[in-house]
N, CA, C and O atoms as a GROMACS GRO file, in nm:
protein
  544
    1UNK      N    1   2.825  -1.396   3.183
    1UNK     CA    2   2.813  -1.356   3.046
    1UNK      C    3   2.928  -1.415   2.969
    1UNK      O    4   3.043  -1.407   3.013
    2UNK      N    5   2.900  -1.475   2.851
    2UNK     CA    6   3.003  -1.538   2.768
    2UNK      C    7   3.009  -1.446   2.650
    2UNK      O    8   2.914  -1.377   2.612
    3UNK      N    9   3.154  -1.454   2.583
    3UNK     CA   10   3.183  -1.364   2.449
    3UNK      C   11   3.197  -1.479   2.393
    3UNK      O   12   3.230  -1.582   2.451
    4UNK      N   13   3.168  -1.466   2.264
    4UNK     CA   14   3.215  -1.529   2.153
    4UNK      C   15   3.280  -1.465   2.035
    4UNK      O   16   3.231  -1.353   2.025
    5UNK      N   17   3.353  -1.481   1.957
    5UNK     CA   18   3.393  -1.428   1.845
    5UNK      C   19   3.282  -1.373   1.741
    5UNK      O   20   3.215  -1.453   1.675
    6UNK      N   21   3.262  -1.212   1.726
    6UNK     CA   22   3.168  -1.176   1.620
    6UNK      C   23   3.223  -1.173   1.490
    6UNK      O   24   3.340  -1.151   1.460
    7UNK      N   25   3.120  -1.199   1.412
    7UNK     CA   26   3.099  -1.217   1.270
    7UNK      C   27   3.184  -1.104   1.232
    7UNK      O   28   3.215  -1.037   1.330
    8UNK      N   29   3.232  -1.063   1.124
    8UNK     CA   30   3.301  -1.001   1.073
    8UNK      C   31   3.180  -0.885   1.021
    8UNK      O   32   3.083  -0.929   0.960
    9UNK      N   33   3.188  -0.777   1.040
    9UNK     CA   34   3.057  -0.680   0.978
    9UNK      C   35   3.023  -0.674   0.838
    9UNK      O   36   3.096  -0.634   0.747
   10UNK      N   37   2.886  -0.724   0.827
   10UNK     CA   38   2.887  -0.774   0.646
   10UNK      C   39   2.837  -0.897   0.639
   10UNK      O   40   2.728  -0.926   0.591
   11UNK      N   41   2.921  -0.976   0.688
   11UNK     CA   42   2.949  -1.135   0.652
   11UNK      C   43   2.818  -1.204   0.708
   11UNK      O   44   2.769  -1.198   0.821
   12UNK      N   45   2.775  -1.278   0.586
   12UNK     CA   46   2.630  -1.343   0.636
   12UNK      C   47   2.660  -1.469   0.720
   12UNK      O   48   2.748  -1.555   0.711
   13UNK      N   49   2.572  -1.455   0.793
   13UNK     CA   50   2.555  -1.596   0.823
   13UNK      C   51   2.547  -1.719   0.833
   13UNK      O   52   2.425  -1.733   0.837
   14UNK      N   53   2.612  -1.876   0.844
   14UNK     CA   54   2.618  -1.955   0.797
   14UNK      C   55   2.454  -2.007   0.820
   14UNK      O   56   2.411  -2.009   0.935
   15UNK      N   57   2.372  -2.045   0.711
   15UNK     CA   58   2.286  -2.107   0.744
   15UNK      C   59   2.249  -2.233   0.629
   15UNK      O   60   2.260  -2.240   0.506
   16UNK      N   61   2.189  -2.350   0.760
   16UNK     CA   62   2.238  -2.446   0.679
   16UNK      C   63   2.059  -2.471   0.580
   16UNK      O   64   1.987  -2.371   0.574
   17UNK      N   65   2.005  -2.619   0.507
   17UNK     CA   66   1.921  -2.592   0.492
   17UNK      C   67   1.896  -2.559   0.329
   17UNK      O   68   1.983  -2.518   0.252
   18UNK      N   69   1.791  -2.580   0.303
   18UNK     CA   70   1.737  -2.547   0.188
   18UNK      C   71   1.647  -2.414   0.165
   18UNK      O   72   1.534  -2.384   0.203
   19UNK      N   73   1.715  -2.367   0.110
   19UNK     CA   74   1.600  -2.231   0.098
   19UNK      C   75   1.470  -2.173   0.126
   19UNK      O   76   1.442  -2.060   0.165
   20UNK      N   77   1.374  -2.302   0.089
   20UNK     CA   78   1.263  -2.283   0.148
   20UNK      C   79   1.243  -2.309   0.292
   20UNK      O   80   1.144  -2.259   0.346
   21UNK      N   81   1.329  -2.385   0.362
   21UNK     CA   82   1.328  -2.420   0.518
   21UNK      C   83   1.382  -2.317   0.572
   21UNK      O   84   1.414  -2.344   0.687
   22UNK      N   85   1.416  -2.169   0.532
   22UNK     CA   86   1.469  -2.033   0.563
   22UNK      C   87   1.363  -1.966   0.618
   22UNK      O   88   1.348  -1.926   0.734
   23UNK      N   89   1.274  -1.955   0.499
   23UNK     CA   90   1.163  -1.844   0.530
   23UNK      C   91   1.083  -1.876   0.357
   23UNK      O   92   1.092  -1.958   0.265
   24UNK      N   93   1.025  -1.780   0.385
   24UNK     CA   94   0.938  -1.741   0.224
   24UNK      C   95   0.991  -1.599   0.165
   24UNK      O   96   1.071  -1.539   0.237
   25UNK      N   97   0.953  -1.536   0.035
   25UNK     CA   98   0.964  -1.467  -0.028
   25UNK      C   99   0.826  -1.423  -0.088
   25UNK      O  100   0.780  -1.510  -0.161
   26UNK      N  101   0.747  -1.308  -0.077
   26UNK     CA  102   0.625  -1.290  -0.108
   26UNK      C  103   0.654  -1.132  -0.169
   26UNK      O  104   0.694  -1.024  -0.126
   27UNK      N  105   0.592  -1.208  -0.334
   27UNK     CA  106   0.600  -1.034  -0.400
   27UNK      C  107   0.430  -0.982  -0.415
   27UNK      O  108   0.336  -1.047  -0.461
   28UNK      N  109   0.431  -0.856  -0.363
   28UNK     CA  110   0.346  -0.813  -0.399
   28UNK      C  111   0.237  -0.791  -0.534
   28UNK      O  112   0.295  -0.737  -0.628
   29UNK      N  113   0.098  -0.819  -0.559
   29UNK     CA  114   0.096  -0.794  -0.722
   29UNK      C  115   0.119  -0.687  -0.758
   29UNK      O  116   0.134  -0.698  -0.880
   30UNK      N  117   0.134  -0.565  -0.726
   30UNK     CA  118   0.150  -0.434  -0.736
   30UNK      C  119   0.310  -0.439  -0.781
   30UNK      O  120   0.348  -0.386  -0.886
   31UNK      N  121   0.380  -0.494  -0.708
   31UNK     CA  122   0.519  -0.507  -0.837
   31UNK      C  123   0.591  -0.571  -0.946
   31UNK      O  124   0.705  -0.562  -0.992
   32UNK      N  125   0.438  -0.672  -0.984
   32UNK     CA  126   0.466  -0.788  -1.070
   32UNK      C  127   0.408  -0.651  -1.179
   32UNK      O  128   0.480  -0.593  -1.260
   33UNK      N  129   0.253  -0.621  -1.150
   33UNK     CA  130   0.220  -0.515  -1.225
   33UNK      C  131   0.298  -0.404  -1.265
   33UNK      O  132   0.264  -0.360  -1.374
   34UNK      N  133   0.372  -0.358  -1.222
   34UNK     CA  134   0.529  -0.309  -1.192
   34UNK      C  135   0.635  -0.288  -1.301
   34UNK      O  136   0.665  -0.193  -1.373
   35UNK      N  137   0.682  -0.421  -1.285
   35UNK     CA  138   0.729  -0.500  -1.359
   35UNK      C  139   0.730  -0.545  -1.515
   35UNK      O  140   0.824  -0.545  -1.595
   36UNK      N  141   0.563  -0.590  -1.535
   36UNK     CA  142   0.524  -0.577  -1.659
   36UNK      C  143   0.551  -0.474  -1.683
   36UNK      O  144   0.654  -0.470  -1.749
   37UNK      N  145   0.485  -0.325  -1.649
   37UNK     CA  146   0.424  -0.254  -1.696
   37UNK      C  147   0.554  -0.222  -1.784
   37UNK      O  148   0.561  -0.230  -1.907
   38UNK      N  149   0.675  -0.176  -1.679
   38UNK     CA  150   0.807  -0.181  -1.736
   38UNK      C  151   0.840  -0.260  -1.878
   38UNK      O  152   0.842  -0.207  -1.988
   39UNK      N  153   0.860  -0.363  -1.856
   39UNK     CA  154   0.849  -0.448  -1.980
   39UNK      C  155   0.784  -0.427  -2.104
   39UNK      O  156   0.830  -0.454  -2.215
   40UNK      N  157   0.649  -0.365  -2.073
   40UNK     CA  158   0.586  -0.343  -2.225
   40UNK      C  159   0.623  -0.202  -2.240
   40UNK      O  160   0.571  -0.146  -2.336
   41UNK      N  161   0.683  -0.150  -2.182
   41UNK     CA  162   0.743   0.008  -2.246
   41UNK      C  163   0.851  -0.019  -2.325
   41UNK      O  164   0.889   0.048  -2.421
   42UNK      N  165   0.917  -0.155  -2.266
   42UNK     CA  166   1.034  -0.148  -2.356
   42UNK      C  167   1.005  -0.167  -2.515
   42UNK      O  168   1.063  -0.124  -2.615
   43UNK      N  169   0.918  -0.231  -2.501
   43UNK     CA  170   0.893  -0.278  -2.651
   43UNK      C  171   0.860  -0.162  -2.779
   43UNK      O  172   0.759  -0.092  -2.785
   44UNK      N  173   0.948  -0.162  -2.856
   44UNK     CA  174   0.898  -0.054  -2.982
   44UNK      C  175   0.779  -0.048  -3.041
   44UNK      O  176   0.742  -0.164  -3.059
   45UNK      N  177   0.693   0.033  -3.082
   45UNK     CA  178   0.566   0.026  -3.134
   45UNK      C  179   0.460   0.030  -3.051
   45UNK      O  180   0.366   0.103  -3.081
   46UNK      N  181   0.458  -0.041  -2.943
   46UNK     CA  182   0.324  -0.006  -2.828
   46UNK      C  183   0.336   0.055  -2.703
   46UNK      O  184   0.417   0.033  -2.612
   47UNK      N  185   0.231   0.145  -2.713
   47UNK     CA  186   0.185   0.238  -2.647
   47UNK      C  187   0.115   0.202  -2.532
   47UNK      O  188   0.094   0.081  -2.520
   48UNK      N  189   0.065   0.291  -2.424
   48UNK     CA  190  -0.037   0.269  -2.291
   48UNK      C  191  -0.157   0.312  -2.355
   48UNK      O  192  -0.164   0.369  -2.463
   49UNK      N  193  -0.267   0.275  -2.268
   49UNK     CA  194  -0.412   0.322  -2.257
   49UNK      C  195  -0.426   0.443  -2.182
   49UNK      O  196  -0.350   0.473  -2.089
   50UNK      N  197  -0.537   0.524  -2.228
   50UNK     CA  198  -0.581   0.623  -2.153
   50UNK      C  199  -0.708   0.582  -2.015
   50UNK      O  200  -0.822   0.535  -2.020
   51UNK      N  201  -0.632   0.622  -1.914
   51UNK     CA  202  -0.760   0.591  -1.779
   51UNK      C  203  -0.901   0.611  -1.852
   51UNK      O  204  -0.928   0.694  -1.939
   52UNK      N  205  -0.984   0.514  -1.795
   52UNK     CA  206  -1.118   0.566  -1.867
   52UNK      C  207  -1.212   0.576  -1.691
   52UNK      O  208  -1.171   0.567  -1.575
   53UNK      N  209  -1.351   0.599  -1.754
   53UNK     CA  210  -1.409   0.671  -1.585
   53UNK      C  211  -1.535   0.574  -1.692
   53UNK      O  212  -1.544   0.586  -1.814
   54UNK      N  213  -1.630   0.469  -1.596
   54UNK     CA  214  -1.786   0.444  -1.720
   54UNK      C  215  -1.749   0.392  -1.845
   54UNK      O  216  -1.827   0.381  -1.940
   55UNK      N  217  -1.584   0.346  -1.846
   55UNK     CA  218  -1.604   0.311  -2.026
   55UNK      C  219  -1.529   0.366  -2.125
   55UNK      O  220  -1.468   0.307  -2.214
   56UNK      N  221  -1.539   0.508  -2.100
   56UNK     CA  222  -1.474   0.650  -2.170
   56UNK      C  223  -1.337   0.658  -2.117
   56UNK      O  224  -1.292   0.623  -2.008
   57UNK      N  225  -1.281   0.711  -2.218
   57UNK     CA  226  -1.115   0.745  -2.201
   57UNK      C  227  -1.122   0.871  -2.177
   57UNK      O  228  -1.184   0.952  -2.246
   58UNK      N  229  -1.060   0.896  -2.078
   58UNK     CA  230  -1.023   1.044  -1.991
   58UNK      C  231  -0.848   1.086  -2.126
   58UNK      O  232  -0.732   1.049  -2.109
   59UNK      N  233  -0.891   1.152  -2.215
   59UNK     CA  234  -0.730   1.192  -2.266
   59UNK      C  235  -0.738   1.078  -2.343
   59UNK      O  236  -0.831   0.997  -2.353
   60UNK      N  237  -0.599   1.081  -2.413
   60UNK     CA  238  -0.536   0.998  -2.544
   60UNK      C  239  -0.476   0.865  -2.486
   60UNK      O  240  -0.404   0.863  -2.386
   61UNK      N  241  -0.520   0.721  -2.578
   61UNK     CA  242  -0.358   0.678  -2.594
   61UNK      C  243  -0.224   0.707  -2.661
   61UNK      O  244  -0.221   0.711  -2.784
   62UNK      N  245  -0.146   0.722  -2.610
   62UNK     CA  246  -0.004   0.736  -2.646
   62UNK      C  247   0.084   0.637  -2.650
   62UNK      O  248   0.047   0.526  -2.610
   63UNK      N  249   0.195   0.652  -2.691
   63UNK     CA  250   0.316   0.631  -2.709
   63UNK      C  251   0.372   0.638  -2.567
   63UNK      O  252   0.416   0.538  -2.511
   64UNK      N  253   0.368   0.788  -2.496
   64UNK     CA  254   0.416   0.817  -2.373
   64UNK      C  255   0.319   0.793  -2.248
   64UNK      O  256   0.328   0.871  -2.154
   65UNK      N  257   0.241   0.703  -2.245
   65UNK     CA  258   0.136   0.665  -2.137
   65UNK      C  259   0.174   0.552  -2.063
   65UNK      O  260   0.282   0.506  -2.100
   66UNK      N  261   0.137   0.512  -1.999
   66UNK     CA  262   0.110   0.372  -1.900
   66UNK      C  263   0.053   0.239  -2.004
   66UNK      O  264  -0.027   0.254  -2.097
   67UNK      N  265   0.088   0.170  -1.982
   67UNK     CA  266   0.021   0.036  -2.011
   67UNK      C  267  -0.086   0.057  -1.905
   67UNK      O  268  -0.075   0.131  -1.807
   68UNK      N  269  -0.225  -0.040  -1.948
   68UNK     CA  270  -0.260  -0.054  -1.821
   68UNK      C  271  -0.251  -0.247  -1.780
   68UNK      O  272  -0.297  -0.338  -1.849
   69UNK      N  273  -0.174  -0.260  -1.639
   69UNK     CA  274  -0.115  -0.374  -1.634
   69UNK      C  275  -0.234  -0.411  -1.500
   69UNK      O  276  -0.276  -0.323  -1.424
   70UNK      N  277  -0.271  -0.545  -1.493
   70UNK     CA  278  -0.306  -0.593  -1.396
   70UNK      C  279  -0.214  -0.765  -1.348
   70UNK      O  280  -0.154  -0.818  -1.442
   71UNK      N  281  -0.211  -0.810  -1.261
   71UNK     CA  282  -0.101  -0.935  -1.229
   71UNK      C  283  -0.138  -0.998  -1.058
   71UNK      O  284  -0.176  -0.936  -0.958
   72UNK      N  285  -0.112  -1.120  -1.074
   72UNK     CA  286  -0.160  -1.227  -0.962
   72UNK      C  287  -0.054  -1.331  -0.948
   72UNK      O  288  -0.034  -1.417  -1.034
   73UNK      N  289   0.007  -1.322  -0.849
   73UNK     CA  290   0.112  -1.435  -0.806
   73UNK      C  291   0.040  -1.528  -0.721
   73UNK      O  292  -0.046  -1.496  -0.639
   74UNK      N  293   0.090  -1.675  -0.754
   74UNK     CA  294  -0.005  -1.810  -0.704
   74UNK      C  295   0.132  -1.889  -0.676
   74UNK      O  296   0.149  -1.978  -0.760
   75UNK      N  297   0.229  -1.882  -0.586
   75UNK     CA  298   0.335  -1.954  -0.524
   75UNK      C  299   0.434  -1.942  -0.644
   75UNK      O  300   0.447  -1.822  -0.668
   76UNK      N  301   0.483  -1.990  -0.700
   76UNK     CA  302   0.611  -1.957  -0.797
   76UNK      C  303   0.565  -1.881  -0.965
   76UNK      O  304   0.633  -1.831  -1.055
   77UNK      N  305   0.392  -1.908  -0.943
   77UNK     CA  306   0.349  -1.863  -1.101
   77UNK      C  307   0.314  -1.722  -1.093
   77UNK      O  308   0.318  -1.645  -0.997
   78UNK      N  309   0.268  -1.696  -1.250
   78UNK     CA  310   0.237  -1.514  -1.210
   78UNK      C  311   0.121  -1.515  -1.349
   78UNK      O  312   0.147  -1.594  -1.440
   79UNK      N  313  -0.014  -1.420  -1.362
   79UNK     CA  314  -0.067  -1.444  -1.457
   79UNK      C  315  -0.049  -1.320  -1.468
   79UNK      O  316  -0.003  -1.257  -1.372
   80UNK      N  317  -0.084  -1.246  -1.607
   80UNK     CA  318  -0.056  -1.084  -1.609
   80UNK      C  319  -0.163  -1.064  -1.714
   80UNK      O  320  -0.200  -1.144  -1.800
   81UNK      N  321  -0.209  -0.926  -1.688
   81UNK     CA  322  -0.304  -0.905  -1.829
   81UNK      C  323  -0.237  -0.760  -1.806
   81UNK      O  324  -0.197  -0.698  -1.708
   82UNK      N  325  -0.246  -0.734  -1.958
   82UNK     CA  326  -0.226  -0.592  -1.989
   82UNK      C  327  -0.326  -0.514  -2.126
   82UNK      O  328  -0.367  -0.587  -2.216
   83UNK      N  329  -0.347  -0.404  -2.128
   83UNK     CA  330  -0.422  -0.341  -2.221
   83UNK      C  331  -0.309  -0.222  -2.286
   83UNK      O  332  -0.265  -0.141  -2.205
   84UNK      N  333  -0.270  -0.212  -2.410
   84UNK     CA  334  -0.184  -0.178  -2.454
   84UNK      C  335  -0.254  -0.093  -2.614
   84UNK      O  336  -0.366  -0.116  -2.659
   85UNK      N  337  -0.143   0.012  -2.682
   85UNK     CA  338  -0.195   0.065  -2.764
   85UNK      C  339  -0.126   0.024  -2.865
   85UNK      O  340  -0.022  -0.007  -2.806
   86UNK      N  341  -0.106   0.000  -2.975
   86UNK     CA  342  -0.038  -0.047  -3.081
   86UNK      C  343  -0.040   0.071  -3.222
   86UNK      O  344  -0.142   0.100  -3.285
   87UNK      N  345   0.081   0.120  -3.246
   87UNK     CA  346   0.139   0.181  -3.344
   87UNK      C  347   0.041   0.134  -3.503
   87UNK      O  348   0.054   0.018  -3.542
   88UNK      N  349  -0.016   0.195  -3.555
   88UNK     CA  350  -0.080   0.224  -3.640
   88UNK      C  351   0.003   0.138  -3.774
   88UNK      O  352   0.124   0.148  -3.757
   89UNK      N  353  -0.026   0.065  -3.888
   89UNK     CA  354   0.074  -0.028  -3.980
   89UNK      C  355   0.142  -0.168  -3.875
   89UNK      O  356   0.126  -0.286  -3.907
   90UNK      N  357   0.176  -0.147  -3.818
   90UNK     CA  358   0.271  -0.248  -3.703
   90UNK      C  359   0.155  -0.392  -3.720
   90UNK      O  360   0.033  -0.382  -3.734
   91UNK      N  361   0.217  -0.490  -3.717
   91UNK     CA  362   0.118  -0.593  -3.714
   91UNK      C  363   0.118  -0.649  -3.545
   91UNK      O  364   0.204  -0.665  -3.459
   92UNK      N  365  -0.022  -0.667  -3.554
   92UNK     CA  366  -0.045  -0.665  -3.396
   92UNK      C  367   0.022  -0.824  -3.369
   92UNK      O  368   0.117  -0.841  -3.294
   93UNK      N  369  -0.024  -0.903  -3.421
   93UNK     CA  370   0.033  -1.068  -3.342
   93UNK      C  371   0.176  -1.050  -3.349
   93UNK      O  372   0.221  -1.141  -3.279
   94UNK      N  373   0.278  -0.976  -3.398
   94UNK     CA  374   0.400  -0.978  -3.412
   94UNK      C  375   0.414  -0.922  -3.271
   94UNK      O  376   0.484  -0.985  -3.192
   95UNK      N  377   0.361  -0.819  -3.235
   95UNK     CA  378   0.374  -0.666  -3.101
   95UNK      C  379   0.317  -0.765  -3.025
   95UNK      O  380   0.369  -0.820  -2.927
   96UNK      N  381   0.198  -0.789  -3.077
   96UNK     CA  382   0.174  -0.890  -2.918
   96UNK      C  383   0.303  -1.006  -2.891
   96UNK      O  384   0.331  -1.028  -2.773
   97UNK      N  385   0.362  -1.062  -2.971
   97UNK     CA  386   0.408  -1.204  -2.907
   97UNK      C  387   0.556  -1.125  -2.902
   97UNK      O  388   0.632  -1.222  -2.892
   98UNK      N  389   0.627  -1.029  -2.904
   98UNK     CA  390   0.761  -0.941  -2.851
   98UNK      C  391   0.715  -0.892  -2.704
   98UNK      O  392   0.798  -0.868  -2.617
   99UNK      N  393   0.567  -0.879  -2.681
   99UNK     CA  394   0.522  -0.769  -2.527
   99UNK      C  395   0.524  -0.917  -2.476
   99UNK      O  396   0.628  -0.939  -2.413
  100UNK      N  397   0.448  -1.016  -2.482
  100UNK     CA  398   0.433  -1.141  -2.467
  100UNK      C  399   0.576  -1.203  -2.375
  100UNK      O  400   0.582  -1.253  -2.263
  101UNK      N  401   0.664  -1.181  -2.459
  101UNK     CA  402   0.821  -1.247  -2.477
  101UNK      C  403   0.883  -1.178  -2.345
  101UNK      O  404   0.934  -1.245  -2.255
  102UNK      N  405   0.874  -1.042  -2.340
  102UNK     CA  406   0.935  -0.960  -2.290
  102UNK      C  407   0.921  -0.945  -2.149
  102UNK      O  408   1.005  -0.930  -2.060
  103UNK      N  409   0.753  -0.954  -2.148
  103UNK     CA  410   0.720  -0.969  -2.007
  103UNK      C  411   0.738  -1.082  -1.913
  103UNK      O  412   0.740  -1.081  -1.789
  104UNK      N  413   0.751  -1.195  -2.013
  104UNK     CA  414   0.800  -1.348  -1.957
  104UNK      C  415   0.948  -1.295  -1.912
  104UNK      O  416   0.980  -1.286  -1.793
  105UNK      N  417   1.030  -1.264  -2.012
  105UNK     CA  418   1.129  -1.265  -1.951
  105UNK      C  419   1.177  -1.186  -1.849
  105UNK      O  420   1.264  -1.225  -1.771
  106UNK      N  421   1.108  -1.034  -1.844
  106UNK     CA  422   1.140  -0.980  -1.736
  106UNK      C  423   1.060  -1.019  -1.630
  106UNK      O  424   1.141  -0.977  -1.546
  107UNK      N  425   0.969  -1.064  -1.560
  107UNK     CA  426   0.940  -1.075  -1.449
  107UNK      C  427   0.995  -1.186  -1.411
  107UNK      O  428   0.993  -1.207  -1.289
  108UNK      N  429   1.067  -1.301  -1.511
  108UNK     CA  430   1.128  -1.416  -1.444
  108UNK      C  431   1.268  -1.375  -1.358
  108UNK      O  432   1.321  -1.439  -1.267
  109UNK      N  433   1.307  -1.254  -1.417
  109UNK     CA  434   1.452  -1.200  -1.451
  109UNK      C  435   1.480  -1.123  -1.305
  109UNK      O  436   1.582  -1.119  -1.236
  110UNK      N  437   1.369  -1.071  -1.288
  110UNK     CA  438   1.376  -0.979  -1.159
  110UNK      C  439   1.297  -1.028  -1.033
  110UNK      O  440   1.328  -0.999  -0.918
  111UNK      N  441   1.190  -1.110  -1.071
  111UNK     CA  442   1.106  -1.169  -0.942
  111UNK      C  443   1.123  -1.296  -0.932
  111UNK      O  444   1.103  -1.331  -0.815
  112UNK      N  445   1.167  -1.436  -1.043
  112UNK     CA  446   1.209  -1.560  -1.003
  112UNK      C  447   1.049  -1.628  -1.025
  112UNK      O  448   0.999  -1.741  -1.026
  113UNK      N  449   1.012  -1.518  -1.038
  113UNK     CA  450   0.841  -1.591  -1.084
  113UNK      C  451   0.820  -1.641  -1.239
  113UNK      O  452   0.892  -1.589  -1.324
  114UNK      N  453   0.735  -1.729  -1.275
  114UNK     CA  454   0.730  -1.776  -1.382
  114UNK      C  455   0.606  -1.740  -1.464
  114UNK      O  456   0.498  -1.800  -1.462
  115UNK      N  457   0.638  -1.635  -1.537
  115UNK     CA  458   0.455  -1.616  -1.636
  115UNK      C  459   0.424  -1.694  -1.734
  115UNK      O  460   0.449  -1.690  -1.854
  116UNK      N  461   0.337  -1.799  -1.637
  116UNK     CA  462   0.288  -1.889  -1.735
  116UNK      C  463   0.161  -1.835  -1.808
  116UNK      O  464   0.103  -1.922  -1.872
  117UNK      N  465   0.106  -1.716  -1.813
  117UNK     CA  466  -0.021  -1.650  -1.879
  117UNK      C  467   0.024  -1.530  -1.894
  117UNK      O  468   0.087  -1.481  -1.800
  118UNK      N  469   0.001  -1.445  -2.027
  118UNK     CA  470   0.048  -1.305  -2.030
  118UNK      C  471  -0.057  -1.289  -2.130
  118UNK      O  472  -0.033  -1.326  -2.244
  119UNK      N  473  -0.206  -1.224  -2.093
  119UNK     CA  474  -0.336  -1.182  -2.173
  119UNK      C  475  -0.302  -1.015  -2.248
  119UNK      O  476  -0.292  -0.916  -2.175
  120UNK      N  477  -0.291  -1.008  -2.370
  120UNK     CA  478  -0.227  -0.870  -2.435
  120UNK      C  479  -0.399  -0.859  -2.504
  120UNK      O  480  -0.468  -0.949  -2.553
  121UNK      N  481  -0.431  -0.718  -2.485
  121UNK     CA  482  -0.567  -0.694  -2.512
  121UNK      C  483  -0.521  -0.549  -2.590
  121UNK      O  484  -0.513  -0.448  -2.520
  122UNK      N  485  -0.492  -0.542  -2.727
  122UNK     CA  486  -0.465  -0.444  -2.812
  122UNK      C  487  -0.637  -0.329  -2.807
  122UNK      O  488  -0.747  -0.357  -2.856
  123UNK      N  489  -0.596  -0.205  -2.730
  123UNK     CA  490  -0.733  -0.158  -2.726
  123UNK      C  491  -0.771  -0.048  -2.848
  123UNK      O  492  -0.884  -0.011  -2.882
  124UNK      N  493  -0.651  -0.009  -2.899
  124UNK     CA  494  -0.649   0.060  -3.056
  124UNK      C  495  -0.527   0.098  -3.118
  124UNK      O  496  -0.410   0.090  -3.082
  125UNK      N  497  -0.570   0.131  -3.196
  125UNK     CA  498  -0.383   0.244  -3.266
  125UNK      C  499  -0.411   0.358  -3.248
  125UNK      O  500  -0.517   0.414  -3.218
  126UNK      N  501  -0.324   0.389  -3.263
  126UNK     CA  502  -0.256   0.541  -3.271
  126UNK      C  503  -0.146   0.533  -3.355
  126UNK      O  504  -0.067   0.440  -3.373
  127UNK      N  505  -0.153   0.669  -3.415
  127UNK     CA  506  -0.055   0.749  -3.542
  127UNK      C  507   0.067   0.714  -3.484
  127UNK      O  508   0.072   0.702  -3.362
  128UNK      N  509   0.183   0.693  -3.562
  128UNK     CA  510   0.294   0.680  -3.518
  128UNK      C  511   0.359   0.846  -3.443
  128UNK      O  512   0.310   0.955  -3.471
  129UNK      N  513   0.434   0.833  -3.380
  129UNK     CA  514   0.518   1.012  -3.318
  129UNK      C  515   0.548   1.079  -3.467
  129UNK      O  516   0.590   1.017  -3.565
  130UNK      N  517   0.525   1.179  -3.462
  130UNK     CA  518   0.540   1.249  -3.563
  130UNK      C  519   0.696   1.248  -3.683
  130UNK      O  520   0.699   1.266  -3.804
  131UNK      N  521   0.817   1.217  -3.577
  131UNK     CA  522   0.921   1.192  -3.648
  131UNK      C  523   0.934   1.032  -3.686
  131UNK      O  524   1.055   1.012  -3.673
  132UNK      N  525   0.882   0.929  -3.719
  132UNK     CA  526   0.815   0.801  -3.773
  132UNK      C  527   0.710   0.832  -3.881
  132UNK      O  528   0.688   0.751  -3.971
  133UNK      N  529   0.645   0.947  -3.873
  133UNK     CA  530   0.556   0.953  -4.020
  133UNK      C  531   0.643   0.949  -4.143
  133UNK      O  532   0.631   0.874  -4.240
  134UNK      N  533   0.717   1.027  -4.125
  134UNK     CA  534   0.767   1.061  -4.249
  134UNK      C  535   0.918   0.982  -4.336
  134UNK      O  536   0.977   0.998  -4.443
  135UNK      N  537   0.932   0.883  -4.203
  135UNK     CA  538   1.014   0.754  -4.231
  135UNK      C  539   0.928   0.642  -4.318
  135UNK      O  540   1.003   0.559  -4.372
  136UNK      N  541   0.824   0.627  -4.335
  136UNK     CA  542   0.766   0.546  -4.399
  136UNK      C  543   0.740   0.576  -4.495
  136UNK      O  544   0.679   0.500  -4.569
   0.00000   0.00000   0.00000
């Protein structure tokens, strides 16, 4: 049996090589969907969809709901569609191309993936939160 000197605990490994001659990296779509979904919350003014069952919306869209996000990774690309509610006055191509913006940048930001497609499907308005009515 031979000893050799161990690594220091922590300390990675020297490995030589190009990144991809390592291994792969595979994200799930479930956290690209994730991801977005995150992203379009950040955005001011739009809201999630209400689950529907046949068509029909089970409950309200809100302000405080889910986006509903769907997403497909194809080796470094990512396509995303989302269905989103949009704040009532707000102009939609403005909300769309900030959810648009946002989601590009966060899924590049956190997954290294690139959204070259981000489909924004405004499914209605809703009233602004009650403390926004009376600001206008």
């Amino acid at each position: 049996m031979t000893t050799g000197a161990a690594a220091p605990f922590g300390a990675r490994p020297h490995v030589g090589g190009p990144p991809e001659a390592r291994g792969r990296t595979d994200i799930a779509d479930r956290v690209l969907e994730r991801v977005a979904a995150h992203a379009v919350a950040e955005v001011e003014h739009v809201g999630g969809v209400a689950p529907r069952v046949l068509g029909l919306p089970l409950g309200r869209d809100a302000h405080d709901t889910a986006p509903r996000v769907t997403a497909h990774a194809e080796g470094h690309v990512a396509i995303v569609r989302v269905a989103v509610s949009a704040t009532y006055g707000e102009p939609v191509r403005q909300l769309a191309r900030r959810v648009r913006d946002n989601v590009m940048a966060r899924v590049h930001q956190l997954t290294g993936l690139e959204a070259r497609q981000v489909d924004i499907e405004v499914t209605r308005f809703i009233q602004p939160p009650p403390h926004e009515r009376h600001l206008r």
